[in-house]
C-alpha positions in Angstrom: -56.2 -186.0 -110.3 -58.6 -183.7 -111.9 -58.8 -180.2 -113.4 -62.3 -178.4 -113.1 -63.1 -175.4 -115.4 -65.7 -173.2 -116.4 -67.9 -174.1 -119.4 -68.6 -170.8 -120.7 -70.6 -170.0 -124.6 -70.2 -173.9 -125.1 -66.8 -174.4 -124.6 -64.9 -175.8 -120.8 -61.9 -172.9 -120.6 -59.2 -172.6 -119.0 -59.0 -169.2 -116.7 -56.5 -166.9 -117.1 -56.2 -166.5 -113.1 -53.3 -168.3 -111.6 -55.8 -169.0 -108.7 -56.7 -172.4 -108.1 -59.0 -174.4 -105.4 -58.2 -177.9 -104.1 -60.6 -180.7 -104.2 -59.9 -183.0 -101.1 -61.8 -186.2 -99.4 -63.4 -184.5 -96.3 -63.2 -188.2 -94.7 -59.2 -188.5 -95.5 -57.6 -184.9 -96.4 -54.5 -187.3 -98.2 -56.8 -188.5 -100.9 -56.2 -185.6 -103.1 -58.8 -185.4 -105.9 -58.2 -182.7 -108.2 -57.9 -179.2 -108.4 -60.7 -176.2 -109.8 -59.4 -173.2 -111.6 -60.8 -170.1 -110.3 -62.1 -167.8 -113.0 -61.6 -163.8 -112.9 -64.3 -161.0 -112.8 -63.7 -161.1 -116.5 -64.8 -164.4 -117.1 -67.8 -164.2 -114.7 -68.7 -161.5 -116.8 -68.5 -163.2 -120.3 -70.5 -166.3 -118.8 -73.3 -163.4 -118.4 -73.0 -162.5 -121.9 -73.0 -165.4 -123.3 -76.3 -166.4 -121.4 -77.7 -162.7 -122.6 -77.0 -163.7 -126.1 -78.5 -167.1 -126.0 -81.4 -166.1 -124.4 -83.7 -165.3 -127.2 -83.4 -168.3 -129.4 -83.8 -170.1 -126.3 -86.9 -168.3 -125.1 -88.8 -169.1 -128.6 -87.9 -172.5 -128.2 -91.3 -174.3 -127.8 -91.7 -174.7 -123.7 -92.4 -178.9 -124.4 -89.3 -179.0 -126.7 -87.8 -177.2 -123.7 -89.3 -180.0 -121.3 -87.7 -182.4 -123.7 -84.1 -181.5 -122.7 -85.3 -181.5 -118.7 -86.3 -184.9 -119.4 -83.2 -186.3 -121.1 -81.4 -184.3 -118.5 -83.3 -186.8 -115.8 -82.8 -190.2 -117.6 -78.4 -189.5 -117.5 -78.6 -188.5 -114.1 -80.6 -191.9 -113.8 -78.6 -194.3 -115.8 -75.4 -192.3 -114.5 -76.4 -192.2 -110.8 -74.2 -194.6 -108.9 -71.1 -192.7 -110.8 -72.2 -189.4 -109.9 -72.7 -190.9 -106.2 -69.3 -192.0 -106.0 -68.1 -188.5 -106.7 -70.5 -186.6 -104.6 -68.9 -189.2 -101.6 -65.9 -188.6 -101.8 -66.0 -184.9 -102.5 -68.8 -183.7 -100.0 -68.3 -186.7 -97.7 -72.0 -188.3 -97.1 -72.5 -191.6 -97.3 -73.3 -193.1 -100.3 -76.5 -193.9 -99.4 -77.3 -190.3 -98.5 -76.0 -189.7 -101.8 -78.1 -192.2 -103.5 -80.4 -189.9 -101.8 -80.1 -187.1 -103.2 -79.5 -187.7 -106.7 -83.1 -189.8 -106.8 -84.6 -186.8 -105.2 -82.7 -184.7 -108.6 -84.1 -187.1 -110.4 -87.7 -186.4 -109.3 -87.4 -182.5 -109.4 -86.1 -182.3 -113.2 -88.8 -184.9 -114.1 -91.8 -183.1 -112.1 -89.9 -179.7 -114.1 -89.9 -181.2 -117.4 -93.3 -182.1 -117.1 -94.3 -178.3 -116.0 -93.6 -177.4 -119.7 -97.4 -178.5 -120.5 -98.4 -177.0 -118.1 -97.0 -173.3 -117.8 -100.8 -171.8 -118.7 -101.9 -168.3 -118.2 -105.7 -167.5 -117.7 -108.2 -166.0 -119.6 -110.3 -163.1 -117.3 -113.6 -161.2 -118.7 -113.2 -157.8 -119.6 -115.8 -154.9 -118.6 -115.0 -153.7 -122.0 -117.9 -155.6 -124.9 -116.0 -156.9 -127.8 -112.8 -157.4 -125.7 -110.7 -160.3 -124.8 -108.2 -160.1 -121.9 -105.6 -163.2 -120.4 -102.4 -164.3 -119.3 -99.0 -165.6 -120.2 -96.0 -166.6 -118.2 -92.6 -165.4 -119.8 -89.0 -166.0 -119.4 -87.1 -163.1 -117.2 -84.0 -163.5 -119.3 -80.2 -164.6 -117.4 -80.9 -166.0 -114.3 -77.9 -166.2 -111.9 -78.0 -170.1 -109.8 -75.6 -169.6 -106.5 -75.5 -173.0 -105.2 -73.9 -174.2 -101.7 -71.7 -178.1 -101.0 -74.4 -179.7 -98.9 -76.6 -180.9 -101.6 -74.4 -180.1 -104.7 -76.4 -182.0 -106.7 -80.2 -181.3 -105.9 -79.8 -178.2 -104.9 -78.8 -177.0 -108.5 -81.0 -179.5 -110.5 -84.0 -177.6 -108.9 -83.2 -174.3 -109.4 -81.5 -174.9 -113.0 -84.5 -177.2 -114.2 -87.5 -174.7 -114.0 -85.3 -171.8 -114.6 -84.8 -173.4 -118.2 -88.1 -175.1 -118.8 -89.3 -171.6 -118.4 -87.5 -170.2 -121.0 -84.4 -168.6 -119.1 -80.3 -169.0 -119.7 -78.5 -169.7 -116.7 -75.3 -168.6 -114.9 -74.5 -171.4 -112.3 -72.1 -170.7 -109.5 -71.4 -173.3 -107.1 -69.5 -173.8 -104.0 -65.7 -174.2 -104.1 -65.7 -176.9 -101.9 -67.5 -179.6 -104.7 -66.4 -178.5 -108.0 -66.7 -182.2 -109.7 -70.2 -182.6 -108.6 -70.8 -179.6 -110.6 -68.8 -180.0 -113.5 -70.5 -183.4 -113.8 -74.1 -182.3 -113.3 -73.1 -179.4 -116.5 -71.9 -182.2 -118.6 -75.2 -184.3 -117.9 -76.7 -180.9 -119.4 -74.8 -180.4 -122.6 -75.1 -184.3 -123.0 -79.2 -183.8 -122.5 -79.1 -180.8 -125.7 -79.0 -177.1 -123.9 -77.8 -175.0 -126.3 -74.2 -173.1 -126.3 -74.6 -170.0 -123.9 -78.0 -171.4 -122.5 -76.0 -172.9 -119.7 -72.6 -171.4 -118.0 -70.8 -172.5 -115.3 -68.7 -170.7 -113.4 -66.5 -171.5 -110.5 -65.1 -169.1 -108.2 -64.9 -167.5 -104.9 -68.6 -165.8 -104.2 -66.5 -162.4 -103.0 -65.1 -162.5 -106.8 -67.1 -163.7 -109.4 -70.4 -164.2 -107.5 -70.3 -160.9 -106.5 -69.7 -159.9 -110.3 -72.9 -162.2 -111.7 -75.2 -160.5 -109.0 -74.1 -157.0 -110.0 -74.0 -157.6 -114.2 -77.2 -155.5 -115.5 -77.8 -158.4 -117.7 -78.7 -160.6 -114.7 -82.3 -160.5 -114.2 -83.0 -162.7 -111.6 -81.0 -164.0 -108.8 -81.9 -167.6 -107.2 -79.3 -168.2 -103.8 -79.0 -171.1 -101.3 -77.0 -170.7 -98.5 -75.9 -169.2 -95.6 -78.3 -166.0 -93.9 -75.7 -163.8 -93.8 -74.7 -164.0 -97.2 -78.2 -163.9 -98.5 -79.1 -161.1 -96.8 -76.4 -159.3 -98.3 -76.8 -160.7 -101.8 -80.3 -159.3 -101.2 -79.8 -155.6 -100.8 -77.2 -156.1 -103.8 -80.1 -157.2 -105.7 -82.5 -154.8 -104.3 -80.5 -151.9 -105.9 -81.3 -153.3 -109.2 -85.0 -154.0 -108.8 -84.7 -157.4 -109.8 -86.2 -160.7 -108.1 -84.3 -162.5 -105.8 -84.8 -166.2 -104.4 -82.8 -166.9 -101.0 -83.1 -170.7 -99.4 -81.1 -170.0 -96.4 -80.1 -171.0 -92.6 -82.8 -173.0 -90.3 -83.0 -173.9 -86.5 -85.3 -176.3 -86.5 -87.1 -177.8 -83.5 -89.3 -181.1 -83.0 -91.8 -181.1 -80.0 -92.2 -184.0 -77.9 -95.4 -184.5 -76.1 -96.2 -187.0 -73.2 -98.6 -189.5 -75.4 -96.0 -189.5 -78.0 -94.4 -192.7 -79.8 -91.4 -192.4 -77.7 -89.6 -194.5 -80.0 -90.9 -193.6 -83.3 -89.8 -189.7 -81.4 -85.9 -190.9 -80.8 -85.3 -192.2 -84.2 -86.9 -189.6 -85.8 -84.7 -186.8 -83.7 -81.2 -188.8 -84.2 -81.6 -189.5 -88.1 -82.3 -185.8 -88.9 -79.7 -184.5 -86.2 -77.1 -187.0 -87.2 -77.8 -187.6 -90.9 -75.9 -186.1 -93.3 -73.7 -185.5 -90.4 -76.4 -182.5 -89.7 -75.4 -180.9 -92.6 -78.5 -180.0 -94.3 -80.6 -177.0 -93.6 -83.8 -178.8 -92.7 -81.8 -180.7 -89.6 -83.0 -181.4 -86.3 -81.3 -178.5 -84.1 -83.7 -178.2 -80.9 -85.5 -181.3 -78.9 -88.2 -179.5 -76.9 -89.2 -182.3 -74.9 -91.9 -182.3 -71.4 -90.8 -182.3 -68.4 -92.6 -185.7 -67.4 -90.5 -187.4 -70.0 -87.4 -185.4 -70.9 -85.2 -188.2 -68.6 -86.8 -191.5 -71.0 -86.1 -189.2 -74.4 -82.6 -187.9 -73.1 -81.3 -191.4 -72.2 -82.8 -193.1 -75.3 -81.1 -190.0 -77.7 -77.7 -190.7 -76.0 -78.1 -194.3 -76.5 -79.3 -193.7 -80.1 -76.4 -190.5 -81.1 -73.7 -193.1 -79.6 -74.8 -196.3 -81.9 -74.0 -194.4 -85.1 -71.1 -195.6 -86.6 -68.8 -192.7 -88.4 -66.2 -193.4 -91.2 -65.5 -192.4 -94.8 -68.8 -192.4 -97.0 -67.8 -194.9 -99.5 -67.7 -197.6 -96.9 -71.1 -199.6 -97.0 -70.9 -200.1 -92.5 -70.6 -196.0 -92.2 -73.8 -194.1 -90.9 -72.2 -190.5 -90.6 -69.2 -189.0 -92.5 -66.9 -186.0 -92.0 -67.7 -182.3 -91.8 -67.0 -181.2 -95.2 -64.2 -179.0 -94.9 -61.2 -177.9 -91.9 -63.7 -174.4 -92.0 -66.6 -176.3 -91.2 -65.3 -178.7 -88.7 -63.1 -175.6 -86.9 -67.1 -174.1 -86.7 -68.8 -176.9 -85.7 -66.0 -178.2 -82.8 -66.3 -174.1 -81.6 -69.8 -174.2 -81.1 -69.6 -177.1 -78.7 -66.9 -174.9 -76.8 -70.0 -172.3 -76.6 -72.6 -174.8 -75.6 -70.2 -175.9 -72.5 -69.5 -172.0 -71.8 -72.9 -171.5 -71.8 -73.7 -174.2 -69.1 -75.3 -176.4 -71.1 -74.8 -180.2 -70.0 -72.7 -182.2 -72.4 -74.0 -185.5 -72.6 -71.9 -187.5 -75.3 -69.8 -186.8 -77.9 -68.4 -183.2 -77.8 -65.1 -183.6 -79.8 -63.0 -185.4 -82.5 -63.8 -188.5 -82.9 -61.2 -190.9 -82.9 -60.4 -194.3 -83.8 -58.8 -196.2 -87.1 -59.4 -194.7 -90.5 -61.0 -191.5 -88.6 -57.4 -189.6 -87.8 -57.0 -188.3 -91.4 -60.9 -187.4 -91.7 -63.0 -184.1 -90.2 -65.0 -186.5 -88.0 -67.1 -185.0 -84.8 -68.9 -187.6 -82.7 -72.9 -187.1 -82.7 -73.0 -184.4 -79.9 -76.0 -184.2 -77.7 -76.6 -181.4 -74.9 -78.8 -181.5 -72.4 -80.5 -178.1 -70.2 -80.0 -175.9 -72.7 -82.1 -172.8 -72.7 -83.3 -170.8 -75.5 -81.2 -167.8 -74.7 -78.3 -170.0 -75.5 -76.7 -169.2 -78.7 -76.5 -173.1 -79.6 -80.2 -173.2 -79.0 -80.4 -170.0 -81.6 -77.7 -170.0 -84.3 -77.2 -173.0 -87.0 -74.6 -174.7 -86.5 -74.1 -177.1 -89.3 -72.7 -180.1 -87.9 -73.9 -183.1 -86.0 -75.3 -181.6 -82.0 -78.1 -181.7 -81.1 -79.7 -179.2 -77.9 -82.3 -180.7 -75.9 -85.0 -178.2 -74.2 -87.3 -178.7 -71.3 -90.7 -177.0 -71.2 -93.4 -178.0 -68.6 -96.5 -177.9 -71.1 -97.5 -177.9 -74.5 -98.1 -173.8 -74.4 -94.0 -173.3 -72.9 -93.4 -175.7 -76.1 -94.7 -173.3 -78.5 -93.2 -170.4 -77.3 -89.4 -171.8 -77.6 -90.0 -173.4 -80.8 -91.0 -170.2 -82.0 -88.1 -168.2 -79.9 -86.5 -168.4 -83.9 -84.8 -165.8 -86.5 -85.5 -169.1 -88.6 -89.1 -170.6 -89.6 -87.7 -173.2 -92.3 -88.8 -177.0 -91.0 -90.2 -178.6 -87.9 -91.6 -181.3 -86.3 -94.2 -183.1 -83.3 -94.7 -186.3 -81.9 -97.8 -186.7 -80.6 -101.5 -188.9 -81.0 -103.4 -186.1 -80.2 -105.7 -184.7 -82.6 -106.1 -181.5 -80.7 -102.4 -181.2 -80.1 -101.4 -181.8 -83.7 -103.7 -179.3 -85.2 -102.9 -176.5 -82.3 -98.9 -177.0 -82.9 -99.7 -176.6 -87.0 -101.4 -173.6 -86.5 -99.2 -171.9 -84.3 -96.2 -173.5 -85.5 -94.0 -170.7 -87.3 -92.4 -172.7 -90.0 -93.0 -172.8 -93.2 -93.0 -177.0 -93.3 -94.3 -178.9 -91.0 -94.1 -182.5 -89.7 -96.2 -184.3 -87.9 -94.9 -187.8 -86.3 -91.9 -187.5 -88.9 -88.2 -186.0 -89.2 -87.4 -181.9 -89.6 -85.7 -183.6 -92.9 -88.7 -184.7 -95.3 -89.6 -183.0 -98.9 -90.7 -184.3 -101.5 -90.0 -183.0 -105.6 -93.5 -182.6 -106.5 -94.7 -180.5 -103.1 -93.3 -176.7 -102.3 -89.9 -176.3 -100.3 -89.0 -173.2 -97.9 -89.1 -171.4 -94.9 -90.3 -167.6 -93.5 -88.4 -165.0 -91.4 -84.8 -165.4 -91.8 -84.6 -168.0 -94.1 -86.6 -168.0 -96.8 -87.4 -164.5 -99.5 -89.0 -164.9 -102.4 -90.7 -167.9 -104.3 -90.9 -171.3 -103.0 -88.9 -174.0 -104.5 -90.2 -176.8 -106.0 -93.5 -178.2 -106.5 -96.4 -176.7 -108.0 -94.6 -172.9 -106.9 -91.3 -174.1 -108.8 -91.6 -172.0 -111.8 -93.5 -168.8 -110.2 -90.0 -167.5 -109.2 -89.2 -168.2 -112.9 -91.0 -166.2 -114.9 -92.8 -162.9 -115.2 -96.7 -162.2 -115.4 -97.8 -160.5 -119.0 -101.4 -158.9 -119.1 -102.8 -159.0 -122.8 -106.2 -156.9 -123.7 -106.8 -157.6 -127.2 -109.8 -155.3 -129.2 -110.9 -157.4 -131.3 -113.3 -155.1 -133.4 -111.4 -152.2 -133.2 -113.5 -149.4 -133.1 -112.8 -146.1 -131.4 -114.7 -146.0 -127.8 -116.4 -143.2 -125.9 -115.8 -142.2 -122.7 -113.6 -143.5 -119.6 -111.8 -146.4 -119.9 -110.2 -146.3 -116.5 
């Protein structure tokens, strides 16, 4: 068994709180892993200042030298990947190929970041004004808090921590209670890659508590959140008070359209792997089949066939396709939702409950849920759910199509199978998402290309990509006189 602490001004502390979080195996809740200590308002708050009085020595470091550290940062998680997969398994309960996943995807962000500190150029822009120079630089905002969620506990905060530091910034990291090692590991990584004392702090805690603390310290400059809508919204206004910037990467709904000259195939596989992967725990997941008419009866019975092949069992096991909710919470969520979806009159179609079976009675394991009927008034068909169901919507035509995919609080990922030109074009510009497949999964991204949504589930700056350090750093507007003199007249 483990203890987890916060790393706070260089040093892993032990809180002063006599609060403590468990860390157990979602796929057997025996296998007892360790235990985090929860750190006080107090602590939260030092982490702050220890970032605040970091931050300028850290800000004249030399953006490559920065880079440098990114970089090293990327080879440990490299040569150290199958360890850090093995804890991610057992802690967050994907399998370990999933987690593979993931940490070559954090792999690919902190190398596209460190690379970005060649590259973090301002612009030079004629004056009006003779004898006068004006341009741009890009500058650090100062202590940026990172509020991470368990899904991804590994990418997630490699591509908000990365660019926050290539840019010059010290970071507060708070992660989710549910995968402290992850965490503690990815930190360790970090120190072992060269940041500085006080350039990185980690902090673990409930959000209510210490989260709540970070947000609210005046030294925070900049908030960057992934998670749930409802706490992002409210992180939000706490942010809004203080006039700072704030980055939320939060819930999604996310349909795929299935026209009649589709790949009905290529459709079905796409559908179950980003319904069922990840055991639908990932905010880009395939919610909402919106399927013809004319073939709904082919794609539902192919879908069933498909959501009942997938074998389910603990992550670590090389035969397992899906593994446990992550937590009693989540799973209690997830198994009340499919209550809803049967209130609701939708048709149940397979799966529905716990699954059961040898080496599954000790795990939170739900069997890939499909519904059939549903309508878009349902509340399966409009809140996220987080778990492995899928709802399966019939429209008549490509226009009735549209209009439920877009019947949405949520624009973050979607998806169409089709061969037509016309089609595909139409559906990406009406389409309100902000990505967009096209004959693919809900689930694709890639480190080097921008990641988010619009309307409820994306404010602020996208992640990633060529937009990864916008969010990071602050516009300055230099107008340099080079001769001088005193001028006549208005000069606006």
């Amino acid at each position: 068994m483990t203890t987890y602490r916060s790393y706070i001004n260089g040093s892993w502390l032990d809180s002063v709180s006599a609060k403590t979080a468990p860390n157990i195996n979602p796929a057997n809740i025996n296998d007892f892993i360790g235990t985090a200590q929860l750190a006080t308002r107090e602590e939260a708050r030092r982490a702050v200042e220890s970032a605040y009085n970091a931050f300028k020595s850290w800000k004249n470091t030399p953006a490559p030298a920065r880079g440098r550290i990114v970089a090293k940062a990327a080879r440990l998680l490299e040569e150290n990947k199958e360890e850090l997969a093995q804890i991610l398994t057992r802690e967050e309960g994907k399998t370990l190929s999933e987690s593979r996943g993931e940490l070559t995807r954090a792999i690919n962000v902190a190398e596209f970041c460190a690379g970005e500190s060649r590259r973090m150029n301002g612009e030079t822009i004629p004056s009006e004004l003779p004898a006068n120079f004006a341009y741009t630089i890009k500058e650090p905002h100062g202590v940026v808090a990172c509020i991470t969620p368990w899904n991804f506990p590994i990418a997630i905060p490699v591509w908000k921590i990365a660019p926050a530091l290539v840019a010059g910034n010290t970071v507060v990291f708070k992660p989710a209670e549910s995968t402290p090692g992850t965490a503690v590991r990815l930190c360790e990584i970090f120190i072992e890659a060269g940041v500085p004392p006080g350039v990185l702090n980690l902090v673990l805690g409930r959000g209510s508590e210490v989260g709540d603390e970070i947000v609210n310290h005046r030294a925070v400059r900049a908030v960057s959140f992934t998670g749930s809508t409802e706490t992002g919204i409210k992180l939000y206004q706490q942010a809004a008070k203080r006039g700072i910037p704030v980055q939320c990467e939060m819930g999604g709904k996310n349909p795929v359209v299935v026209l009649e000259d589709c790949d009905m195939d290529l459709a079905v596989e796409s559908t179950a792997q980003g319904a069922f992967g990840s055991t639908g725990q990932r905010c880009t997941a395939t919610s909402r089949a919106i399927v013809l008419n004319t073939i709904a009866d082919e794609f539902v019975q192919k879908i069933v066939e498909r959501a009942k092949s997938f074998r389910l069992g603990d992550g670590g096991d090389p035969e397992s396709h899906i593994g446990p909710s992550v937590d009693e919470k989540q799973f209690n969520t997830v198994l009340k939702y499919i209550d809803i979806g049967r209130e609701d009159g939708a048709t149940l179609l397979c799966g529905g409950k716990r699954a059961e079976g040898e080496s599954l009675e000790n795990g939170y394991f739900i069997e890939p849920t499909v519904f059939d009927h549903v309508t878009s008034d349902m509340r399966i068909a409009q809140e996220e759910i987080f778990g492995p169901v899928l709802s399966v919507l019939r429209v008549k035509d490509f226009e009735e199509a549209m209009i439920v995919a877009n019947d949405s609080d949520y624009g973050l990922s979607s998806s169409v199978f089709t061969n037509d030109a016309n089609d595909i074009f139409r559906f990406v510009q009406e389409i309100e998402t902000g990505m967009t497949h096209i004959n693919s999964p809900t689930t694709g991204g890639e480190a080097h290309i921008p990641f988010g949504g619009i309307k409820s589930t994306g404010i602020g700056a996208r992640e990633q990509g060529s937009t990864s350090l916008d969010f990071y750093t602050e516009l300055k507007v230099v107008y340099v006189d080079y001769t001088g003199r005193k001028r006549e007249g208005n000069l606006y």
